[in-house]
Structure formats: structure tokens, C-alpha cells
C-alpha positions in Angstrom: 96.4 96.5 120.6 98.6 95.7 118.2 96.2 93.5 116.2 93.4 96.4 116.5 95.7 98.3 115.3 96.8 95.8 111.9 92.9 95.5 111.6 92.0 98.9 111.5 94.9 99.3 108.8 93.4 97.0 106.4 89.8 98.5 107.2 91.2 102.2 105.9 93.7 101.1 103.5 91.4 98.6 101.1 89.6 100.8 99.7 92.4 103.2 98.3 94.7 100.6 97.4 92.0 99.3 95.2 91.4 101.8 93.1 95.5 102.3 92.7 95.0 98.3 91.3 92.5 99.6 89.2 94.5 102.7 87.9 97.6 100.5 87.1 96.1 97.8 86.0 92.5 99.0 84.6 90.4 96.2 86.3 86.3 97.4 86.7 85.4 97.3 90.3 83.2 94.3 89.5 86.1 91.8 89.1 87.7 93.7 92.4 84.8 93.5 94.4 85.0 90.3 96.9 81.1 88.3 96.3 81.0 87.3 100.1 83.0 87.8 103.4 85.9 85.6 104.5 85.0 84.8 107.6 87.7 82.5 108.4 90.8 84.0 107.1 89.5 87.5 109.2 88.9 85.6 112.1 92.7 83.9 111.9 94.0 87.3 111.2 91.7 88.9 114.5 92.9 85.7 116.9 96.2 85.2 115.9 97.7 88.0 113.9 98.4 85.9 111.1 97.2 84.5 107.9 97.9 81.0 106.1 97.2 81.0 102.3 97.3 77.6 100.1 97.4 78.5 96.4 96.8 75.1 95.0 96.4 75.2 91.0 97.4 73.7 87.7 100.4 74.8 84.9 99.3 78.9 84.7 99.4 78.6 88.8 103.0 76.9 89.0 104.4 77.4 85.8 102.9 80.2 84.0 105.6 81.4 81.4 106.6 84.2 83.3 110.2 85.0 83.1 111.0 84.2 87.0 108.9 82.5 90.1 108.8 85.4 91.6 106.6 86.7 89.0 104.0 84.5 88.9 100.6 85.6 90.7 100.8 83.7 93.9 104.1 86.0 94.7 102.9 88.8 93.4 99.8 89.0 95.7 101.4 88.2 98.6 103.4 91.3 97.7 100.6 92.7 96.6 98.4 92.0 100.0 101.0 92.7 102.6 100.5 96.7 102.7 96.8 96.3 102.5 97.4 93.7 105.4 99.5 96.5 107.8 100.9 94.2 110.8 99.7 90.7 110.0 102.0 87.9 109.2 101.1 86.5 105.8 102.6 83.0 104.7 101.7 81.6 100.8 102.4 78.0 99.9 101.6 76.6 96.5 100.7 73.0 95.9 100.0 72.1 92.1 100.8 71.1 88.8 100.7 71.0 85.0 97.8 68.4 84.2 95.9 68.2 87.4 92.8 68.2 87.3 90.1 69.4 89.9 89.8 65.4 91.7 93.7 65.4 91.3 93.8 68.9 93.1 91.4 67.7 96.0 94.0 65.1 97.0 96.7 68.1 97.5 93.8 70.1 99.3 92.7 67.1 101.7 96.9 67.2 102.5 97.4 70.8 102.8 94.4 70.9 104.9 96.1 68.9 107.2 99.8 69.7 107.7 99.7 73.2 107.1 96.3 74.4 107.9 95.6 77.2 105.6 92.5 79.9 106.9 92.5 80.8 103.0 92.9 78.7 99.9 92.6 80.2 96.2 91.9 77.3 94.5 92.7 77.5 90.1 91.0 74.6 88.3 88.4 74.1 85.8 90.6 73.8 82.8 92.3 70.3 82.5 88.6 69.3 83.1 87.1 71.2 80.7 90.0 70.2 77.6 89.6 66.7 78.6 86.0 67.3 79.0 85.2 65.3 82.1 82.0 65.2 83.6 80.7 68.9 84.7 78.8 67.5 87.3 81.5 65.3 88.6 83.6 68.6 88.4 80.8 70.3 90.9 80.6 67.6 93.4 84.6 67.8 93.7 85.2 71.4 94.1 82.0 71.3 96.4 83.5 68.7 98.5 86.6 70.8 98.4 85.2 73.7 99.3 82.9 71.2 102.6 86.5 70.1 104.0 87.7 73.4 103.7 84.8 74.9 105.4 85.0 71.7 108.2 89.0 72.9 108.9 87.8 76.7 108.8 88.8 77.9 106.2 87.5 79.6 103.1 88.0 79.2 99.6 88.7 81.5 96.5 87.5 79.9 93.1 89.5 81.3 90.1 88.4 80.2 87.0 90.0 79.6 83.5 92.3 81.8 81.5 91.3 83.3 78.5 92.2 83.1 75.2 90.4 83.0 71.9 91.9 80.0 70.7 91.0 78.2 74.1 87.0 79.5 73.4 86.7 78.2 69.7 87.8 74.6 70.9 86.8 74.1 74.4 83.8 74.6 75.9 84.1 75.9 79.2 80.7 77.2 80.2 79.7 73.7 81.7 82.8 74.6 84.2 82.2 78.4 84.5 79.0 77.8 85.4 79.6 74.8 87.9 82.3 77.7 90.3 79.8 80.2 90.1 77.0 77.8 90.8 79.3 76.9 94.4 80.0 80.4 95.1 76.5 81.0 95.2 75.4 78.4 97.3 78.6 77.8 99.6 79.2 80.2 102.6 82.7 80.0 102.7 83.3 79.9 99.0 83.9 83.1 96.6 84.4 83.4 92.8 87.4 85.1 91.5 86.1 86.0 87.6 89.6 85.5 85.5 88.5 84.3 82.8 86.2 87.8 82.1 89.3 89.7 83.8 91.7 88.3 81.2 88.7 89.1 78.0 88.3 92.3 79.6 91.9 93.4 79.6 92.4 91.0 76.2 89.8 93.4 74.4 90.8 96.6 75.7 94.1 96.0 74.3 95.6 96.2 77.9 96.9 92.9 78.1 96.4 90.8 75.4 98.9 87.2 75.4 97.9 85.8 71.8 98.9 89.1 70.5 101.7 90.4 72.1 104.9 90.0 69.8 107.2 87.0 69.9 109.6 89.3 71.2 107.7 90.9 74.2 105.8 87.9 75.2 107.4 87.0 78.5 106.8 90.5 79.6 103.3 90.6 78.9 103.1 87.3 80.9 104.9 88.9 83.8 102.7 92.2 83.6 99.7 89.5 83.6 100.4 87.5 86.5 101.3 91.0 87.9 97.9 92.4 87.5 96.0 89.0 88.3 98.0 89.5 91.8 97.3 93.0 92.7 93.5 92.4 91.6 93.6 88.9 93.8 94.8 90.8 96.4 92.6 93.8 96.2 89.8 91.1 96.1 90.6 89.3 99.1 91.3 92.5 101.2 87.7 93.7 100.5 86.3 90.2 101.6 87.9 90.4 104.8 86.7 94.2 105.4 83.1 92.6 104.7 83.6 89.9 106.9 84.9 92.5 109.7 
């Protein structure tokens, strides 16, 4: 009962909670709305009460700037997901690093996959590759077999793209990369597309959030109120692909 109970919590609460995301934090329903069900991370939550979440990721996923750990976006949707998720026991590792790429990530995924069996894994990558331009096909076939061993151990995956930033677009070309996640997304059943990059232009030219011009003075802030907002929309995200999937 008490599951029912946690279950029918997230059913009436998603829906509310994200358009409070969207008031605070101005995102369009678009880049809130889940592109698929999570199948696997609902049925976790529906047979054992509990959820497992891998963020694996780069330097903006372990690092990030912001002024304390606890501010980066993995913690704050975990924060973020845990009313939405009334009654289910949530646990969030992160596995990562500045420089990996997406083959260097797959490594970390094939481990994680085995010792701490994650039902959900938000996977960040797609910009190492791109700056050191390696092959875009060779980045598809690596996320895809990500995303196949992922699927084989039940669990679904979470794409999240590139951040961006002007200076990043006049010197890298990262439509090749773009293109290859959203290609997945659309062709793997256990595999959605979380749209940061357009999230971070979107706020970035609606003067909402905006890193390469935020004062000197108030950067660190404005990283904080990013990863902030990255984790309440994550989270908002993620609730409405398990309400699908229910």
C-alpha cells in the first residue's frame, strides 16, 4: 500500500511541481516535457520502492564552478526529485571527470552497471568529443552501445547534451554530436534526450541566466543558480517520464 500510495503521489504531484520549475526558473514546457517513458526506473520504483541513479559525466557534471558540491546539478535534482518522488528511496552516485570523453565514460558505465546497478543513468557527454573532434559516428556507436548495456541491465538512460555558450558555437562544431543523441533518442526505447544545450541558449537569450555575461563578481552565483535550474528542470523531466511510463 505503501508503494501505491508513493506512486500515486508522484502521478498528482508532477504536474504542479512542473510548472513551479517553470515559474522559478522560466524553462518552456518543451525542454520539461520527458520524449519517452522510463520504463525501467518506474518499474524499480513500483517493485521495490526505490530508485538507483548513475550521473556519469565530464568537468560541468563533477566540477562545474559552482561555489560548493552540493550545488552542482546532480544534488540539486535529487533535491529537486525527492518531493515529486513522495515515499521512494532515491540514491545518486556520480562517476566522471574533466576530459573524458564519451568511449572514456562507457568504461565507467560498463562498471557502474555492475556494482551498483543503477535503473536510471543521466549520461553528460558530447563535448570533449566534439572539441577534440573525434569521429561523430564513432561517438553514435558508443553512446548507442551505452545506452544497449544499459537497456540489457534494465535500465534507461537520460542523454544531456552540451552546454552552451557563444564562444563554444563560433569554435566548435557541435551539430555532428547534437545530432548523433537525438538520433539515439529516437531510435532507442530506453533512451531520452535531455535538450541543455537549447535550455542554457534559451535562458542565455532571455537574459535569465546568461554565464559569459554575468559580472566577474557574481559569476559563481550565476553558476549555482544554473546548475540549480538544470536540476529542478532534470528533475521535473524525469518525473513526467515516469508518469508516462505508469
Amino acid at each position: 500500500m505503501r508503494r501505491r500510495a508513493a506512486w500515486l503521489a508522484l502521478v498528482l504531484a508532477a504536474a504542479p511541481a512542473a510548472a513551479a520549475v517553470a515559474d522559478r526558473c522560466a524553462a518552456p514546457a518543451e525542454f520539461r516535457a520527458a520524449a519517452g517513458p522510463l520504463r525501467n526506473a518506474a518499474a524499480a520504483i513500483a517493485t521495490s520502492g526505490r530508485l538507483e541513479i548513475l550521473v556519469l559525466g565530464s568537468g560541468s557534471t563533477t566540477l562545474g564552478g559552482t561555489s560548493a558540491v552540493a550545488n552542482l546539478y546532480p544534488a540539486q535534482m535529487q533535491a529537486a526529485l525527492a518531493p515529486l518522488l513522495a515515499g521512494v528511496e532515491l540514491r545518486v552516485t556520480t562517476r566522471g571527470g574533466r576530459g573524458l570523453s564519451a568511449a572514456d565514460m562507457l568504461k565507467l558505465l560498463r562498471e557502474a552497471l555492475r556494482q551498483d546497478r543503477p535503473r536510471l543513468v543521466i549520461w553528460q557527454t558530447g563535448t570533449v568529443d566534439a572539441v577534440r573532434g573525434l569521429d561523430p559516428d564513432v561517438f553514435l556507436a558508443t553512446i548507442a552501445a551505452g545506452a544497449g548495456e544499459a537497456a540489457e541491465a534494465k535500465a534507461d538512460v537520460v542523454l544531456m547534451d552540451m552546454q552552451f555558450s557563444r564562444a563554444g558555437r563560433a569554435t566548435v562544431n557541435f551539430g555532428p554530436y547534437r545530432d548523433a543523441m537525438q538520433t539515439l533518442a529516437a531510435t532507442a526505447e530506453n533512451v531520452v534526450l535531455f535538450r541543455r544545450y537549447e535550455l542554457m541558449r534559451h535562458w542565455a537569450e532571455e537574459g535569465r541566466i546568461d554565464l559569459e555575461r554575468a559580472p566577474r563578481a557574481d559569476w559563481a552565483k550565476e553558476v549555482d543558480r544554473l546548475h540549480a535550474c538544470l536540476g529542478k528542470v532534470l528533475a521535473a523531466t524525469i518525473a513526467e517520464g515516469l508518469r508516462l511510463a505508469r
